[in-house]
C-alpha positions as CSV (number, residue, x, y, z in Angstrom):
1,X,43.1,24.5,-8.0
2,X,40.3,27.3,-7.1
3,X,41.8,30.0,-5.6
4,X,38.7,32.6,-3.3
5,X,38.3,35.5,-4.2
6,X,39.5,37.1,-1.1
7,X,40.3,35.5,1.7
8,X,37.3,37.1,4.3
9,X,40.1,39.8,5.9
10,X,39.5,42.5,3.5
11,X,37.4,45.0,5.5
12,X,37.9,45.0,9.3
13,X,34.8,44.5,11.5
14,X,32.4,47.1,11.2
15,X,32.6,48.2,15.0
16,X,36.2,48.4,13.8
17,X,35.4,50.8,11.6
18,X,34.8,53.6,13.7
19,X,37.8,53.1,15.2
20,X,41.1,55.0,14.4
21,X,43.6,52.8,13.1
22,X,45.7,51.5,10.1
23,X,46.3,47.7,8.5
24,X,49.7,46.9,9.2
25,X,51.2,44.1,6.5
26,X,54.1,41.6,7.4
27,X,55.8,39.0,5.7
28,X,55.5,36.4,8.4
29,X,54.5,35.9,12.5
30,X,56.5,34.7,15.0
31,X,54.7,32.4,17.4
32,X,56.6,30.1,19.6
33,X,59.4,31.3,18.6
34,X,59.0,30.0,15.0
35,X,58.4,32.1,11.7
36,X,55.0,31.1,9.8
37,X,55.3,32.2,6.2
38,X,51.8,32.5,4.2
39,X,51.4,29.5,1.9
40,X,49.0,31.8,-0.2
41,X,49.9,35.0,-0.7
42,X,52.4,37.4,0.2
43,X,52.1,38.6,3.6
44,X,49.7,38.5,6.4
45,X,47.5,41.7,7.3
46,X,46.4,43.1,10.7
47,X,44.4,45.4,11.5
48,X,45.4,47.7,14.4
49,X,43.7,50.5,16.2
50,X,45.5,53.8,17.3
């Protein structure tokens, strides 16, 4: 199967950019009260301002 080369999160948006802030990784997200795992990869990755 072809796997992409990235997966189009790998920079944040460039107004983002000025922005303070840090990528924060996790395993899984909880919405509705269930866990979603990634299917393709590890974890998921946010990024959040300060």
């Amino acid at each position: 199967m072809h796997k992409p080369e990235h997966d189009g999160a790998e920079q944040p948006q460039s107004d983002a950019l000025d922005k303070p802030g840090h990528w924060v990784y996790s395993r899984y997200i909880t919405r509705n009260g269930r866990r979603i795992y990634r299917k393709h990869g590890k974890c998921f990755r946010f990024w959040v301002e300060d």
